[in-house]
DOLUM-596162 format. One record per residue (C-alpha): x, z, y. Coordinates in steps of 0.001 Angstrom, whole numbers. Layout:
R; X; Z; Y;
...
REM end
This chain:
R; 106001; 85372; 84944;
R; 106342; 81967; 85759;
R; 103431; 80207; 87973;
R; 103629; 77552; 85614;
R; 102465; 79935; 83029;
R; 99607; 81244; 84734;
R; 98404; 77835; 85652;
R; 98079; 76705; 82532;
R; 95973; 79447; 81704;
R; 93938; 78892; 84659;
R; 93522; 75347; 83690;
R; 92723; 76626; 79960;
R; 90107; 79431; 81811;
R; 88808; 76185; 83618;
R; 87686; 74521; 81003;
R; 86685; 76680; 78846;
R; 84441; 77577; 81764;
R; 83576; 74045; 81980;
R; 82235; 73673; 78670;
R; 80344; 76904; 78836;
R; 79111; 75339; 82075;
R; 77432; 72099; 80357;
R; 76394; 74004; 77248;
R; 74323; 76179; 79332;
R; 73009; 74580; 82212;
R; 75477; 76118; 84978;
R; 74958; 79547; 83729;
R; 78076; 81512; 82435;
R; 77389; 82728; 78739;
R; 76722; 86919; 78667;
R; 79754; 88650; 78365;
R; 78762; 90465; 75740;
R; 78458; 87437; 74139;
R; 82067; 86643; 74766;
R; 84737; 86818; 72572;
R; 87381; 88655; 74438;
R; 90367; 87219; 71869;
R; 90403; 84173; 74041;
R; 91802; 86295; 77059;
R; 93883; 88597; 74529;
R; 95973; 86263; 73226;
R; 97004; 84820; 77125;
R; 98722; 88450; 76570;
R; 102416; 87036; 74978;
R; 105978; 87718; 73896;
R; 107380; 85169; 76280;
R; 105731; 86726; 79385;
R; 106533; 90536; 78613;
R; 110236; 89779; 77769;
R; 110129; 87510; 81221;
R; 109273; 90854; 83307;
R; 110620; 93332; 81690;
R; 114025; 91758; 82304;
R; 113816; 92040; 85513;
R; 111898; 94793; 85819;
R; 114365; 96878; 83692;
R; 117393; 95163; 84390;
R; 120235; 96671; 86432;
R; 119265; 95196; 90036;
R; 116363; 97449; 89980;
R; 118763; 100934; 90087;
R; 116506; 103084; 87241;
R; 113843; 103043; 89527;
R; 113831; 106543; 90431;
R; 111273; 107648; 92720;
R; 111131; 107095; 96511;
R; 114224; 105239; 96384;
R; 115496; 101915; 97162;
R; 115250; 101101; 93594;
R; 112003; 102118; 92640;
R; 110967; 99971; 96094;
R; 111718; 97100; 94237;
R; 110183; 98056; 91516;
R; 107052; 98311; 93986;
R; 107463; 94655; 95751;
R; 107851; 93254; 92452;
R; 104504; 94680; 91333;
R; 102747; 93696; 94980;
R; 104019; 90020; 94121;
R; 103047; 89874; 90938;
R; 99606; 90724; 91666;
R; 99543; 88433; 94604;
R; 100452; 85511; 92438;
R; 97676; 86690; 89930;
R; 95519; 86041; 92965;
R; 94220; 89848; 91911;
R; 92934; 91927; 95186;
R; 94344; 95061; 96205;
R; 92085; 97648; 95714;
R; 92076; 99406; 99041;
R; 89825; 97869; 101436;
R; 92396; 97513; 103671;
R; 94355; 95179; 101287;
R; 97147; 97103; 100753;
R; 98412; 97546; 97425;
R; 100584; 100340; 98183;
R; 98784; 104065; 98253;
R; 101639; 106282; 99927;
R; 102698; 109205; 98543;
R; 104186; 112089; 100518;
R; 106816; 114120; 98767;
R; 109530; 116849; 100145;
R; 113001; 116454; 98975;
R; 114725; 119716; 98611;
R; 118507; 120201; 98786;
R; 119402; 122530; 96169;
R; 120031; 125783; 97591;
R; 123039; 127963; 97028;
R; 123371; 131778; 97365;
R; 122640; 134813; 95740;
R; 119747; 137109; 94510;
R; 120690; 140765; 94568;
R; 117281; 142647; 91980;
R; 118196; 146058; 92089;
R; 121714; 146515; 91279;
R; 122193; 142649; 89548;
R; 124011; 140227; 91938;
R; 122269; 137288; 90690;
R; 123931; 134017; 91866;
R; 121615; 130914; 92196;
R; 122135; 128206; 89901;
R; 123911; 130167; 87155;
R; 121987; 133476; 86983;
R; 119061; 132465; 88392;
R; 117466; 129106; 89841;
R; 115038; 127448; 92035;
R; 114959; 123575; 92816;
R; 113415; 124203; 96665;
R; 114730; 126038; 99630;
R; 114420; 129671; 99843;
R; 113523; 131749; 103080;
R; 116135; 134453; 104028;
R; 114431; 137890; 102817;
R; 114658; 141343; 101667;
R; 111499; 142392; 99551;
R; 109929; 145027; 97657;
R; 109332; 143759; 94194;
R; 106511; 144699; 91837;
R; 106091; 143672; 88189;
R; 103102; 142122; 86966;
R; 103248; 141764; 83481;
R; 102349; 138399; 82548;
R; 100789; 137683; 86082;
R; 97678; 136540; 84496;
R; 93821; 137050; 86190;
R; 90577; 135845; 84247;
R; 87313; 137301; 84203;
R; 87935; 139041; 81260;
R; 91773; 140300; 82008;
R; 93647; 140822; 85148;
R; 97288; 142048; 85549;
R; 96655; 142308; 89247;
R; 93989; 145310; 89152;
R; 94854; 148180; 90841;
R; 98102; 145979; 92592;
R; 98895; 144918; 95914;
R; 101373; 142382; 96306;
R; 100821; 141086; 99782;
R; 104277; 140585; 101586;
R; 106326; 141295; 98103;
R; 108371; 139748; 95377;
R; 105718; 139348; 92229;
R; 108081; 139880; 88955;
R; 105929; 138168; 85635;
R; 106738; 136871; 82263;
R; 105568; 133978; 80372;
R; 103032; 135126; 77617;
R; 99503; 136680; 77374;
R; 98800; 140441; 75919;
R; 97815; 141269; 72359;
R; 95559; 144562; 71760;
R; 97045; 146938; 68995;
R; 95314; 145244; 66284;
R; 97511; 142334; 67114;
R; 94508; 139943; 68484;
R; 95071; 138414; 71844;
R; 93159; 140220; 75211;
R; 92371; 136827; 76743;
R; 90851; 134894; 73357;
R; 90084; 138259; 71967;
R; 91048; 136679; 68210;
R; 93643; 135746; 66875;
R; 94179; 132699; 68680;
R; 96552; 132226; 71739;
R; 95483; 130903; 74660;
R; 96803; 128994; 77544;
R; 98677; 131314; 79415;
R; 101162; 131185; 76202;
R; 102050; 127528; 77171;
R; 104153; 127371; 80614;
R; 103203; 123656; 81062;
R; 99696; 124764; 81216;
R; 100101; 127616; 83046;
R; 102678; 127932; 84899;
R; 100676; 126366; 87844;
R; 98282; 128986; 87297;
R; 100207; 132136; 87651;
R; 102192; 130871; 90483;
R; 99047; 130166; 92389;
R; 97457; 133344; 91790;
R; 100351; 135101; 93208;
R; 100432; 133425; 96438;
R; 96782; 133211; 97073;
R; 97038; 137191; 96688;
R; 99836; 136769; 99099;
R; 102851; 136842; 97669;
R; 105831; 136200; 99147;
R; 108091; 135632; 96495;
R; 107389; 134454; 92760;
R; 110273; 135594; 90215;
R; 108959; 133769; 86569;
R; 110772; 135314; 83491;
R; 111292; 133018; 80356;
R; 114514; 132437; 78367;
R; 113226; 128842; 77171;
R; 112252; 128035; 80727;
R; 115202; 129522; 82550;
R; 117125; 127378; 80052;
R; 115156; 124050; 81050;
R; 115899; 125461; 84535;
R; 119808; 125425; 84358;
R; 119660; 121937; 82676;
R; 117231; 120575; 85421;
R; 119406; 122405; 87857;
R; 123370; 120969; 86913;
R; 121528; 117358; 86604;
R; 120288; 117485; 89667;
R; 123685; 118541; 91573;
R; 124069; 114801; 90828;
R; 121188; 112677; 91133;
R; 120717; 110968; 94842;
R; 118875; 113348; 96496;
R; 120775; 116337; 94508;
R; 117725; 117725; 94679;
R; 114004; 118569; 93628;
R; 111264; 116373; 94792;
R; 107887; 117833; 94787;
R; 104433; 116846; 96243;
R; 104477; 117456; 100082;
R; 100269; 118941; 100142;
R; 101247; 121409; 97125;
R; 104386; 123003; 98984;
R; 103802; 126835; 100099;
R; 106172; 128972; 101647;
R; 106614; 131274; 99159;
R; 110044; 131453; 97702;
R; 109975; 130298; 93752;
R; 112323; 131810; 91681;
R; 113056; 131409; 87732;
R; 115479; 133531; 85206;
R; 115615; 134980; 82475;
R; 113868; 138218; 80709;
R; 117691; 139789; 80534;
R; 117931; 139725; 84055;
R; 115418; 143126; 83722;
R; 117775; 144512; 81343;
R; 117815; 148521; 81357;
R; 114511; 148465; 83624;
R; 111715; 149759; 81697;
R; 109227; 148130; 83831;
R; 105063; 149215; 83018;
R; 102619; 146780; 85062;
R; 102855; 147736; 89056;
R; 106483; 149422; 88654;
R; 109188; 148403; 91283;
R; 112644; 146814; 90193;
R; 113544; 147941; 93373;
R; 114208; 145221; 96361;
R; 114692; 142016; 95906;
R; 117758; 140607; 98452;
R; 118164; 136518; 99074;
R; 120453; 134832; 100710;
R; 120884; 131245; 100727;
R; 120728; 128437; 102297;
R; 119153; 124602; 101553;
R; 117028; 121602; 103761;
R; 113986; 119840; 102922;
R; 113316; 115941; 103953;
R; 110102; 114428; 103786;
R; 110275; 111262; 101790;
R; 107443; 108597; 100846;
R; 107007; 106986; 97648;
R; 104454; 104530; 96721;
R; 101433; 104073; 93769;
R; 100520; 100329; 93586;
R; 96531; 99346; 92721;
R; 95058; 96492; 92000;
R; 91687; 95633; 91380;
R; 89111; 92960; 89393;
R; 85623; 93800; 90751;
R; 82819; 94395; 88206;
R; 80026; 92196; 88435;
R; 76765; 93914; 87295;
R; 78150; 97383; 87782;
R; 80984; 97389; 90313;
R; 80394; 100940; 90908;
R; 81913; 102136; 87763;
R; 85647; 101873; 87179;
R; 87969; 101744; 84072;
R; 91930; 102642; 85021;
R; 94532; 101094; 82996;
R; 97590; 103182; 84211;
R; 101128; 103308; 83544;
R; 103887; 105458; 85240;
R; 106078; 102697; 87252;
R; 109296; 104871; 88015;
R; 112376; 106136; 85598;
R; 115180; 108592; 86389;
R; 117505; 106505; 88120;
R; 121751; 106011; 87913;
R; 123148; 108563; 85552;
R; 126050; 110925; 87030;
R; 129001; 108133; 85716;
R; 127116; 105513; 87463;
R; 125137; 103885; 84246;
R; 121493; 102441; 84787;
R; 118732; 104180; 83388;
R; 116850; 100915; 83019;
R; 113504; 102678; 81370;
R; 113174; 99312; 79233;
R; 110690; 101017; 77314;
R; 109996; 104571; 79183;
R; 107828; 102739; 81329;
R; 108833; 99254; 81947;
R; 106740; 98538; 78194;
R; 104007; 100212; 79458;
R; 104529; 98402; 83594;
R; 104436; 95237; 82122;
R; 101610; 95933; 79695;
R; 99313; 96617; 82617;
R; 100647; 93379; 84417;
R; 99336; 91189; 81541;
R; 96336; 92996; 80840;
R; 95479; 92550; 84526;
R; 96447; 88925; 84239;
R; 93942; 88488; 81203;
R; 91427; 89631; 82745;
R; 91748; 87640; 85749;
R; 91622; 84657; 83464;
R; 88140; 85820; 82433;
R; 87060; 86553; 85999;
R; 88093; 83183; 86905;
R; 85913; 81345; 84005;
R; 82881; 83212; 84952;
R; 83242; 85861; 82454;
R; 84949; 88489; 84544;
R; 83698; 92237; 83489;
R; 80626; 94498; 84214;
R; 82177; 97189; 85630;
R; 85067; 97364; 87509;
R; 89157; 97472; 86399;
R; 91535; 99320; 88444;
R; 95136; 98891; 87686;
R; 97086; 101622; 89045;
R; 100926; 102281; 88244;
R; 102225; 105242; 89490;
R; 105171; 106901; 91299;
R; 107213; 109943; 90308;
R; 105583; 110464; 86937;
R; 109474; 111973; 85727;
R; 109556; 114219; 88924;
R; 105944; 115864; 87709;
R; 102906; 113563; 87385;
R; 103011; 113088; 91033;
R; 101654; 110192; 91537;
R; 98907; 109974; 89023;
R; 97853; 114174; 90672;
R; 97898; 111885; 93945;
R; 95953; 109571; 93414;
R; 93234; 112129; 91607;
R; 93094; 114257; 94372;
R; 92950; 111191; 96593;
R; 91391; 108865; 94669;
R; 90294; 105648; 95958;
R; 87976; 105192; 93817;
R; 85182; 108064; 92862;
R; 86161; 110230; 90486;
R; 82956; 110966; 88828;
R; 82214; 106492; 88893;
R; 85503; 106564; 86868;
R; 84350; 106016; 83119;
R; 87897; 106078; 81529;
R; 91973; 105956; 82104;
R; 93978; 103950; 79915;
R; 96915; 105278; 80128;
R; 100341; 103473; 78269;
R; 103751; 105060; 78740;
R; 106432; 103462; 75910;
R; 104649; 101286; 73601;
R; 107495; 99021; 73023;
R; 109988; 100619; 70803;
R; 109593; 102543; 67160;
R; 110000; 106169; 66287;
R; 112524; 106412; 63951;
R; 110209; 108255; 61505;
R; 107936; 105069; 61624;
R; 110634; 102989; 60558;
R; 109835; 100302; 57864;
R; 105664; 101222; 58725;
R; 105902; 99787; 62452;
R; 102559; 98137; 63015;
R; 101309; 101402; 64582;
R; 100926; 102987; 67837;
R; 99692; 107038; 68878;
R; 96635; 107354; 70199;
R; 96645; 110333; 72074;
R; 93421; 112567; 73860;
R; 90799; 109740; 72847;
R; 88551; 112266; 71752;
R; 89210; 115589; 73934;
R; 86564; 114679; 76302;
R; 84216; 111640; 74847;
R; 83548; 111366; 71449;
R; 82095; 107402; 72439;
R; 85624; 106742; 73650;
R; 87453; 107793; 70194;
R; 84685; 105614; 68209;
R; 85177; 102800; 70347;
R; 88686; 102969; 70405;
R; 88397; 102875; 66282;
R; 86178; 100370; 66141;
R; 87807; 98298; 68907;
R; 90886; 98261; 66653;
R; 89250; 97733; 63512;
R; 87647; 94039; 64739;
R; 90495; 92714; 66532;
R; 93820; 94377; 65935;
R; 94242; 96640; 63171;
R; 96933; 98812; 63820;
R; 97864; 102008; 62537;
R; 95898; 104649; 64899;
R; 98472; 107342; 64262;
R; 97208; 110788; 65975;
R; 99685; 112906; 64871;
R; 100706; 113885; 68597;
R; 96572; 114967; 69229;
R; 96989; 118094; 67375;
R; 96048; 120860; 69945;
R; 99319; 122636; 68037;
R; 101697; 119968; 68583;
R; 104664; 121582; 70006;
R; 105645; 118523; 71715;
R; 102367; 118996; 74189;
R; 102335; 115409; 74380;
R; 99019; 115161; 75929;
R; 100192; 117588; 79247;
R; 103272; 115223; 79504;
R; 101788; 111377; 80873;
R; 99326; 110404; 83823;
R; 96133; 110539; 81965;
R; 96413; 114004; 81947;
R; 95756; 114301; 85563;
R; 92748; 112578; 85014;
R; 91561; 114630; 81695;
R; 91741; 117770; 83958;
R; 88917; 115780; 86040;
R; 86706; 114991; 83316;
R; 87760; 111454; 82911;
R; 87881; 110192; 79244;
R; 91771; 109582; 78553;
R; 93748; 107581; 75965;
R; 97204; 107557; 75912;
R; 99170; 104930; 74031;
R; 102659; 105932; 72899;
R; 104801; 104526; 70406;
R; 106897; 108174; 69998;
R; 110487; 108829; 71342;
R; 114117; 107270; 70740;
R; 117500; 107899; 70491;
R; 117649; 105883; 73979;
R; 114880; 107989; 75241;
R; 116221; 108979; 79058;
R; 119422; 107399; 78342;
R; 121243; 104106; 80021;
R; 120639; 102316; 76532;
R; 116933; 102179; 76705;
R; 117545; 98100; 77716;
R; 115111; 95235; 77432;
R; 117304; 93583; 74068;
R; 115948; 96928; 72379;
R; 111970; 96237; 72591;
R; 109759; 94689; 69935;
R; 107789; 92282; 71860;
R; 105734; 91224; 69133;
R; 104799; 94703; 69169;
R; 104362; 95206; 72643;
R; 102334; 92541; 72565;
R; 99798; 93547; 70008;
R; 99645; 97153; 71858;
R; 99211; 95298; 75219;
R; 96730; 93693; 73624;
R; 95042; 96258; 71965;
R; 94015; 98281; 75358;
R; 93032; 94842; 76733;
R; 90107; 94566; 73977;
R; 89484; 98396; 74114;
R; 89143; 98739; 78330;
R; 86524; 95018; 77531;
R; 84530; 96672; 75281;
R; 84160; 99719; 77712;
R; 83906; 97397; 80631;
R; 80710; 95500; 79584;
R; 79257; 98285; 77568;
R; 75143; 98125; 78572;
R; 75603; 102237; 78727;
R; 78632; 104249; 80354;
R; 79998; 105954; 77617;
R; 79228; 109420; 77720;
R; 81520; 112843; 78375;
R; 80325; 115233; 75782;
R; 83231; 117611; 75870;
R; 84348; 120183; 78467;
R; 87915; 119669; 80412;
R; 90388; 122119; 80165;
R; 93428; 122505; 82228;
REM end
């Protein structure tokens, strides 16, 4: 933005403030007797199109994570915020909250299981490096372990290669073992689970993971030729989750003619390859308004500030819209807010604007920053999370004044009916939840930052205007957005994260989280 701009809005603020001042003896009006619309509307077309051409534009590389591109992605956001005259919120006054990642080199080799040569990368795949070893494998079903199921009982797997499928088991009247109805449950979804099984392997002691799915293995191969040409040509992953157990993924054919029962052997498992892991840093940036009754209670506005980088032919991924929208959304929402702060009417609890790292690597950042959070988890009252609200889904075309709302009422019902209502006075736009159904095979809500913060019982919305045709690709450009759009979305989580802000009550979790 240019100063000039945000000068004028200051001066605007000023004497606003002034008048306030006169009418009411010195004493700032209650702001809950505010009308927020005033600080709204200093969200605009002319100063979202300003970043986002810069912050999308080809100087800037893709911004893929922890690299010299997405550093200027960073700067640009630590100036920004500067010239705002909004704090850092570390108490050091750093906006930057370092991330440490591992870079692995893809690996090359082979997997001999049994009798099947399996060569890595075609047969078989893994995107970190694998230790030099000849195991005794053991099948595990589904490799699943609740209180009510276990495919571990009766199995020892310390020291050996744990063989499981994705899936959970029915019973022979065709309900499921872990629901026990009809219903699946999360150990049917790999994006849930996934996690899960791996983790139960290795804290049993596991050396080696081998995780059968077609779908998956698929994804894998995909994941795997892309990345022979990215920068790094490699997987990035966080540096505190790493374990040394070797993580493998194929396939159900590769168990072809084994007619494996739970605890069977598919014989040894034989690996040999080779690969390096570097320890890289990438960077979150926060920024903070301090509440003034209740500074003890934060409300994140978050947005993912990374995209995938140069494609393999050399073309700029700019991420116009996958997340510059969103970047620059939080940049004038902070900015609106600091325009309140400065005429007295700054809000009641505190605002924490946090864009993220290495959100299209794996939520990194945003798991970061939860599991090191500098602010209190249990003071947070609510993310806002926005990732793409500047384009249109094709099936939305010629009905565009909407935006999905996504997870607004998983874990606070108060959050959903403010969000309504909050809409409903100042904005009305379509609230289109069609990407909240629990069945949605998209899975939606697992895929953006807020979900990181769902899993810790804080509130979430995500704000998503649906994919593209320029989705991931070099064409998602700045010229493409519908700032007047944009703006009204912007806008729209600015009057939502006020309301929650200056509340009298926290709003209230009334739901359970599940991960």
């Amino acid at each position: 933005m240019k100063r000039a701009l945000y000068i004028g809005v200051l001066l605007l603020a000023a004497c606003n403030s002034a008048q306030q001042n006169v009418a009411t003896t010195q004493q700032p009006a209650p702001v809950a007797d505010v009308s927020p619309d005033t600080y709204a509307k200093t969200i605009t077309e002319t100063e979202l199109k300003e970043h986002l051409y810069t912050y999308a534009s080809d100087e800037f590389k893709g911004r893929e994570t922890a690299t010299e591109g997405e550093k200027m992605a960073t700067d640009y956001l630590v100036n920004a915020y500067k010239e705002m005259g909004v704090a850092a919120a570390q108490s050091n006054g750093d906006y930057l909250q370092a991330v440490p990642l591992v870079n692995h080199s893809l690996p090359s080799g082979t997997v001999q299981l049994g009798n099947k040569n399996l060569e890595i990368g075609k047969d078989i795949f893994t995107m970190s490096s694998l230790s030099n070893v000849i195991l005794e494998t053991v099948y595990a079903g589904y490799g699943i372990e609740t209180d009510s199921y276990s495919d571990y009982e009766g199995l020892d797997v310390t020291g050996k290669a744990v063989i499981f499928k994705l899936g959970e088991p029915k019973a022979e009247d065709g309900t499921y073992l872990v629901s026990g109805d009809n219903q699946t449950s999360e150990w049917s979804n790999w994006r849930q689970s996934l996690e899960k099984r791996i983790k139960i392997a290795t804290d049993k002691g596991a050396a080696t993971v081998i995780y059968l799915d077609d779908a998956f293995s698929k994804r894998m191969k995909q994941r795997y030729d892309y990345l022979k040409q990215s920068e790094y040509s490699g997987q990035l992953g966080l540096a505190e989750k790493e374990t040394s157990a070797n993580l493998l993924f194929a396939g159900e054919s590769i168990l072809n003619g084994m007619d494996l029962k739970a605890g069977a052997t598919a014989g040894n498992v034989t690996i040999k390859a080779d690969g390096k892991d570097k320890e890289v840093i990438a960077n979150n940036v926060v920024a903070m308004i301090k509440g003034k009754t209740k500074p003890e209670e934060y409300i994140v506005i978050s947005a993912h500030l990374d995209h995938i980088g140069v494609s393999k032919d050399g073309e700029v991924n700019n991420g116009a819209d996958d997340d510059g929208s969103g970047t620059v959304a939080v940049l004038e929402i902070a900015e609106a807010f600091k325009a309140a702060a400065d005429a007295g009417n700054g809000p009641d609890r505190s605002i924490v604007f946090l864009h993220v790292t290495g959100e299209e690597k794996g939520l990194f950042g945003s798991e970061y920053y939860t599991n090191h959070p500098i602010f209190p988890l249990e003071q947070t009252v609510a993310d806002l999370n926005i990732d793409m609200i500047g384009r249109i889904d094709p099936k939305r075309e010629g009905n565009r004044n909407y935006i999905y709302l996504i997870g607004s009422d998983k874990l606070s019902t108060e959050l959903h009916l403010i969000s309504e209502e909050v809409n409903a006075k100042y904005m009305n736009i379509e609230l289109d939840y069609t990407y909240n159904d629990e069945n949605d095979p998209n899975r939606f809500y697992y895929r953006s930052d807020h979900y990181n913060f769902a899993k810790n019982n804080v509130p979430v919305i995500f704000y998503f205007n649906g994919t593209h045709d320029d989705y991931h690709r070099p064409s998602d450009t700045p010229d493409k957005i519908n700032y007047d759009l944009l703006t009204n979305r912007a806008q729209l989580v600015f009057h939502t994260a006020w309301e929650v802000a200056n509340r009298p009550q926290r709003i209230k979790v009334d739901k359970a989280a599940t991960e």
